[in-house]
Phi, psi and omega in degrees: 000314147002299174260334214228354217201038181302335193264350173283259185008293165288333170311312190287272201326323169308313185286291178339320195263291184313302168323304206303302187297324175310292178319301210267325175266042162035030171331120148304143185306321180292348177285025176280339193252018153252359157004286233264345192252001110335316177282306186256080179262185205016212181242012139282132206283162171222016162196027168199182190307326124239133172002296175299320152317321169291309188285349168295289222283278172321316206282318177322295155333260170334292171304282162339280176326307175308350206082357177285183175261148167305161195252153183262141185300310182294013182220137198253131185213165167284149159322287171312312176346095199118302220304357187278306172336324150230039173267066231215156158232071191209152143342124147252006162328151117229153187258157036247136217289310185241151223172131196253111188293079204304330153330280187241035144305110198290346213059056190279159192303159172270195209277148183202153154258148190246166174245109160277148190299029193258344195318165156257347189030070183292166182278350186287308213027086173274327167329306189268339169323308164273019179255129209261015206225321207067019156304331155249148171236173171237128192252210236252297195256346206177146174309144189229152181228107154256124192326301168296347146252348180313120170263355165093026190300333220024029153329310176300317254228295188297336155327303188294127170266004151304332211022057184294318204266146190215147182231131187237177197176134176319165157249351164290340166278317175289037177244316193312142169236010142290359204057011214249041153250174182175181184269150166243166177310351158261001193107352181283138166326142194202121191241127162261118206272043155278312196251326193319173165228012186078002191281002198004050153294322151348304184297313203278354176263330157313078159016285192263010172058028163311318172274099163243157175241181210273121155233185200252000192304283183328282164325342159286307180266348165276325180289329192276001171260357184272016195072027194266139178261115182274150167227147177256126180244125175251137193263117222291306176316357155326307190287105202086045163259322195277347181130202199257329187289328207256121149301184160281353171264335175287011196247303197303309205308319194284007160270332172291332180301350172276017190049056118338105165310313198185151199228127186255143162280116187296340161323309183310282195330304197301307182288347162288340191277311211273019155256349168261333173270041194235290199296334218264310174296327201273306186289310175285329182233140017235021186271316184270328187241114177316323167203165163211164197285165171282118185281001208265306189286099175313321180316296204279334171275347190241356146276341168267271222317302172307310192274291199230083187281354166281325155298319264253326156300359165249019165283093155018102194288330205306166157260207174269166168276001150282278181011270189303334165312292160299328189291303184316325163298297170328305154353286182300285208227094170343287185284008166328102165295131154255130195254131174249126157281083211236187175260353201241164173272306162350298207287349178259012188272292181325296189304341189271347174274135209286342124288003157253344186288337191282325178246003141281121169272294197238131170243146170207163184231177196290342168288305190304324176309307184293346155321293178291317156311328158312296193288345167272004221018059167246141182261088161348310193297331199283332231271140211238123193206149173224005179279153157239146202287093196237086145250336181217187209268154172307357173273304176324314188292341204260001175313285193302344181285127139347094169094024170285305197280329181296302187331281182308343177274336144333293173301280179336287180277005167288324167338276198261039177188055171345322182236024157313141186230125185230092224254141172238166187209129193221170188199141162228163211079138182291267205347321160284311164317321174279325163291351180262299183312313177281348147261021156272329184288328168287348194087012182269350167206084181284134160093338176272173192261103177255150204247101183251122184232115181324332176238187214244126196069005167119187181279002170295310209278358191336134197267061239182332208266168173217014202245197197273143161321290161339273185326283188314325159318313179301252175352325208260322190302308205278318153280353173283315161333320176273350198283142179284000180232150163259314191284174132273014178269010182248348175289095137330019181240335201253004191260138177263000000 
């Protein structure tokens, strides 16, 4: 979405900053309903039918963004409605977390396959040869799929030697790696927040920007003016989120200018998981668990607990490195608030959990940060700084690249168990994950460490993010690179 879907982008970064500005220049509320002709200026639309519609579609946007719920089209409410509810400088999460905007849900069709004008209405018809239903005919001009017998095998499709036969599919259901869309009774998305997990590939695959989840901004930023001491835990992907111009020490200076008592590295966190699963691993497989998962990406843990809950205990006990990231602030400073900064939707999903909430306070993720950098008008790039960002070890650091975490957990425990022999096997995207898990479940990879991550390369794509994978990728290798320690077993910081 990132790259392809610029104009979604720019609406949500429009909303993130109009929040951001209310909250911080103490705005009466009521100017949230000229919001949307901020966002959405003059009078011609400029990417749906009309001008009103898009601005239906922001004041949605806008409530969400506030912590508040979509609105249902058929029950008439303000723009404002709720809103006392979360005019708090506390958590105001309630699920459902993600959340589907019925304004501008296309109803789009589900999955089917078509006969595109490439047919040739060849003399073979391997199409209809190979069908195991009889479902395709060949008519006057050209091949037919009747929908009502099509099981969508696509047999037909891989046959054609034309490639004539195409396969479509929603895209927030084709992203899902849960299953949990489905239709409501007019054809519109419908997500069931029973299976979701929370990974919002959903937001970022939708096209028409139909899906949004609930942010912390407003709540955040209120807290941090009632004087309250915030601390910011950023999450080692941070880093090539801000442009090419912001190091990592301007990046970092410019969340305390947001008034942040102080800003931590989640990395630090990160080397605490990966010394309790090194030892966890080491201790556990293969005499109590044949093998075990990984802990850090919540999506991917509370997709085995939900799908194959007879595993769920060969998940890692450890906690995440935000977990641990907040307990260390808390070390210092008891009254301390914690805000986790992040690439993802998950994590704030995450936050809610009854081993986590007592030390996360605030989850937001880097588009909404810049949301806020907006609204303070500050430019990273300007900001004159000569510190370097130094907490944690270069394994640590290397947590968000896709097979960072099996790594670093790896590493760790050949430290400390030298001649241990250690196979790892990682998937990214749930739609992989379920298949790495169901041939764990066969026994095909007994004795290994499996690494599960919700998005496609790890956590740079998280849809929380703002730059290209690639690039960021590149940045994050190059700050592991900087770090003065490689292990965590060299972290002094990190020993309880």
């Amino acid at each position: 979405m990132k790259e392809t879907y610029q104009s979604i982008v720019d609406i949500r970064r429009k909303v993130f900053a109009e929040v951001a500005r209310i909250a911080y220049y103490d705005i009466d509320i009521s100017e949230l309903e000229d919001s949307s002709y901020r966002i959405v200026p003059g009078e011609v639309a400029k990417y749906r039918e009309d001008i009103f519609r898009e601005r239906a579609v922001a004041d949605e946007r806008l409530r969400l963004a506030m912590g508040m719920d979509a609105r249902e089209i058929s029950v008439y409410k303000k723009l404002t409605d709720g809103f006392d509810k979360v005019d708090i400088d506390t958590n105001a999460y309630e699920k459902p977390l993600i959340n589907v905007i019925k304004f501008a849900c296309e109803a789009c069709p589900t999955k089917a396959h078509v006969v595109t004008d490439n047919c040739r209405k060849c003399m073979a018809h391997p199409c209809t040869n190979v069908c195991p239903v009889n479902a395709v005919s060949v008519g006057r001009s050209r091949a037919h799929i009747d929908k009502e017998k099509c099981i969508n095998c696509g047999r037909c499709k891989e046959a054609c030697p034309y490639s004539a036969i195409v396969m479509y599919e929603r895209p927030c259901a084709a992203v899902c790696g849960v299953d949990c869309i489905s239709s409501d009774e007019y054809g519109r998305a419908e997500i069931n927040h029973d299976n979701c997990v929370a990974c919002g590939r959903c937001i970022a695959s939708c096209p028409f920007g139909a899906i949004a989840d609930k942010t912390q901004i407003y709540q955040l930023i209120k807290a941090i003016k009632s004087g309250k001491r915030i601390y910011a835990a950023v999450a080692p992907s941070f880093v090539g989120q801000f442009g090419a111009n912001s190091s990592p020490a301007q990046i970092v200076e410019g969340i305390r200018q947001l008034g942040f008592e102080d800003v931590v590295e989640v990395s630090l966190g990160a080397d605490v998981t990966t010394m309790n699963e090194a030892k966890e691993y080491i201790h556990r497989v293969p005499n109590d668990i044949p093998f075990m998962g990984t802990s850090c990406c919540f999506s991917w843990a509370l997709m085995v607990k939900n799908k194959f809950p007879e595993l769920s205990g060969q998940i890692s006990d450890s906690g995440s490195p935000m977990r641990y990231t907040a307990e260390y602030i808390h070390e210092k400073d008891p009254e301390g608030i914690i805000c986790f900064i992040g690439p993802c939707t998950s994590k704030k999903l995450e936050a809610l959990d009854t081993k986590v909430k007592s030390h996360v306070d605030f989850v937001i993720t880097f588009e909404e940060l810049m949301g806020m950098f907006v609204a303070k008008g500050i430019e990273l790039s300007e900001i004159v700084i000569e510190n370097d960002v130094k907490d944690a070890s270069a394994l640590g650091r290397g947590y968000p690249i896709a097979g960072g975490v099996a790594e670093a957990v790896k590493q760790v425990a050949l430290e400390l168990e030298p001649d241990r022999e250690i196979n790892i096997v990682g998937a990214n995207t749930l739609q992989e994950c379920v298949k790495m898990v169901k041939i764990a479940k066969a026994g095909k990879y007994n004795g290994y460490l499996l690494e599960g991550m919700a998005c496609p390369g790890g956590c740079i794509a998280g849809v929380g993010t703002m730059a290209s994978v690639t690039r960021v990728k590149k940045d994050v290798q190059k700050f592991m690179k900087e770090s003065d320690i490689y292990s965590p077993l060299e972290n002094e910081k990190i020993e309880k």
